[in-house]
BAMINU-58850 format. One line per field, with one value per residue (C-alpha): residue number from 0; x, y, z. Coordinates in steps of 0.1 Angstrom, whole numbers, plus 5000, padded with zeros to 4 digits. Last residue first. Example, Ala and Ser with C-alpha at 12.3 -4.5 7.8 and 13.67 -1.06 7.14 Angstrom:
<pts>
i = (1,0)
xx = (5137,5123)
yy = (4989,4955)
zz = (5071,5078)
</pts>
This chain:
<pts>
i = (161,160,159,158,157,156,155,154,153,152,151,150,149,148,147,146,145,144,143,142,141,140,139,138,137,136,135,134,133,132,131,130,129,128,127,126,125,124,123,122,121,120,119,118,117,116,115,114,113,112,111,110,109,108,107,106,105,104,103,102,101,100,99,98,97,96,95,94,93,92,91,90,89,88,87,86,85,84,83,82,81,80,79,78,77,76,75,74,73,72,71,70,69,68,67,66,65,64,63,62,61,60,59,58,57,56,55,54,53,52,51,50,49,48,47,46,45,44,43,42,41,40,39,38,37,36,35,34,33,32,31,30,29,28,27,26,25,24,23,22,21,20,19,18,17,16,15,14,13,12,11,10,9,8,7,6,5,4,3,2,1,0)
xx = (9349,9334,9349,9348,9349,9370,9354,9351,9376,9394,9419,9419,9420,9442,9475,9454,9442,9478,9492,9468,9471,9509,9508,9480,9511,9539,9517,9510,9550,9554,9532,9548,9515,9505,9478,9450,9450,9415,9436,9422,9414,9372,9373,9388,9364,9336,9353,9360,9317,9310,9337,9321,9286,9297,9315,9349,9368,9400,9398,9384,9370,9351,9346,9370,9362,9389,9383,9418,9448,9471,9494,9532,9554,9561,9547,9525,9504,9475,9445,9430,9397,9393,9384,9392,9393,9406,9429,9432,9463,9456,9488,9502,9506,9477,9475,9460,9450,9478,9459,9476,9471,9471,9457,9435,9421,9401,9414,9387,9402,9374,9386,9418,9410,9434,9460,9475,9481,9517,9508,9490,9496,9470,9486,9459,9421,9421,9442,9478,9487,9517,9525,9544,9557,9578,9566,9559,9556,9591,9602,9583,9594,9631,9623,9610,9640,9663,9647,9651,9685,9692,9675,9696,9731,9720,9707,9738,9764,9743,9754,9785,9791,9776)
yy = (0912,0887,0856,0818,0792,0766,0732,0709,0682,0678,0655,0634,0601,0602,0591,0564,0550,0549,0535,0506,0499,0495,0473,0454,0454,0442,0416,0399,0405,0382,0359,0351,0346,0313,0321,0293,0262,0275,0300,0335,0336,0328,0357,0379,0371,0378,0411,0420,0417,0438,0466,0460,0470,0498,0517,0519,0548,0540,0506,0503,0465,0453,0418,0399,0368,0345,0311,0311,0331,0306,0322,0310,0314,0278,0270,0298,0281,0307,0304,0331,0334,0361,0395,0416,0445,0454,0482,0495,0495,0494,0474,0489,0476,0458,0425,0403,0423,0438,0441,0460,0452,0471,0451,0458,0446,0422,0398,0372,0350,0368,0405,0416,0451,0467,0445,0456,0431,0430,0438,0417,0410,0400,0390,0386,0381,0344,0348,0345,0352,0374,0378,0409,0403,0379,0350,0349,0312,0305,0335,0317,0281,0296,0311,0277,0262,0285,0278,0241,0240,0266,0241,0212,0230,0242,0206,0186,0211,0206,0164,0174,0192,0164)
zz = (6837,6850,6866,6859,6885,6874,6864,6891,6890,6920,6927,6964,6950,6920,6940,6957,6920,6907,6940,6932,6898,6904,6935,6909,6882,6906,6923,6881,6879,6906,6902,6866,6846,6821,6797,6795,6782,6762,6745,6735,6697,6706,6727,6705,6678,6702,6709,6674,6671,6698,6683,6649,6663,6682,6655,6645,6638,6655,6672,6708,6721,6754,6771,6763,6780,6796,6808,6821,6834,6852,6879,6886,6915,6916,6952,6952,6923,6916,6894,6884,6864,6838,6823,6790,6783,6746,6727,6691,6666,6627,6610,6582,6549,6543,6516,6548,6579,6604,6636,6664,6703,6734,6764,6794,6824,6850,6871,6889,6919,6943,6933,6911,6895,6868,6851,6825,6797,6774,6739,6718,6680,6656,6621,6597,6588,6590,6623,6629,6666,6675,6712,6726,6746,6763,6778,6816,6829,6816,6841,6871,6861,6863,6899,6910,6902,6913,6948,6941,6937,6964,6990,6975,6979,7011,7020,7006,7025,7059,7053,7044,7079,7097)
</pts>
C-alpha cells in the first residue's frame, strides 16, 4: 500500500516537472534574431498591453542592422494576435499575428506602413509559443500600471500674474 502511494507521488511530481519544463521551452529567450533580405532584425521581448476575447495586443522593441551598416537603427512595433491557451502545459500559442503599427527614428508615415507589412509577412505562420505564466505576469503588470495612473491629473498649472 505504502509503495503503491510512493509510485503516485513519484508519478504526480514527474509530470508536474514536466509541464513546468514544456512551459520554459515554450518561452525562448530574447532576444530573437531573424535574417532578412535587408539584414539582421532582432526583436526584443513583447509587452503585452490589452488581452480581450483571446486577442493580445502590444509592443516590441527591435533593432535592424541592414547589410554593409555598422550600427543597427532601433525602433518599436504593435502588433496584435489570436491566443490560444493550453492550461494543461502551461503554454500559450500567439498566431495569425498582424503588426499593425511601426516607429523608427526619422521615418515617415509611408515607410512605417510599409515596415509593418514587411513585419507581418516575417512573423511565423506556426505561431510564437508563450509560457502562460510569464504572459499572466505581464497583463498583472499592464494592469497595476494603468490603475496606478488612474487618478493623475494633467491640467496645465494655473499661472499667476505678477
Amino acid at each position: 500500500m505504502r509503495r503503491r502511494i510512493m509510485q503516485r507521488v513519484y508519478l504526480a511530481l514527474g509530470l508536474s516537472l514536466l509541464a513546468v519544463a514544456t512551459a520554459a521551452a515554450a518561452d525562448a529567450t530574447w532576444p530573437r534574431e531573424i535574417g532578412t533580405e535587408m539584414g539582421v532584425l532582432t526583436v526584443y521581448q513583447p509587452q503585452p498591453e490589452k488581452f480581450e476575447n483571446n486577442v493580445l495586443e502590444g509592443r516590441a522593441a527591435c533593432s535592424m542592422l541592414k547589410k554593409g551598416a555598422s550600427a543597427p537603427i532601433f525602433g518599436v512595433f504593435w502588433f496584435s494576435g489570436k491566443v490560444d491557451v493550453d492550461r494543461d502545459a502551461g503554454t500559450a500559442l500567439l498566431r495569425d499575428i498582424t503588426v499593425t503599427h511601426t516607429r523608427w527614428p526619422e521615418s515617415s508615415k509611408e515607410n512605417e506602413e510599409k515596415m509593418s507589412v514587411f513585419l507581418s509577412s516575417l512573423m511565423p505562420k506556426t505561431g510564437l509559443p508563450i509560457s502562460l505564466e510569464r504572459l499572466r505576469a505581464s497583463l498583472a503588470t499592464v494592469e497595476s500600471e494603468k490603475k496606478s495612473v488612474e487618478g493623475l491629473k494633467h491640467d496645465p498649472p494655473k499661472i499667476l500674474g505678477v
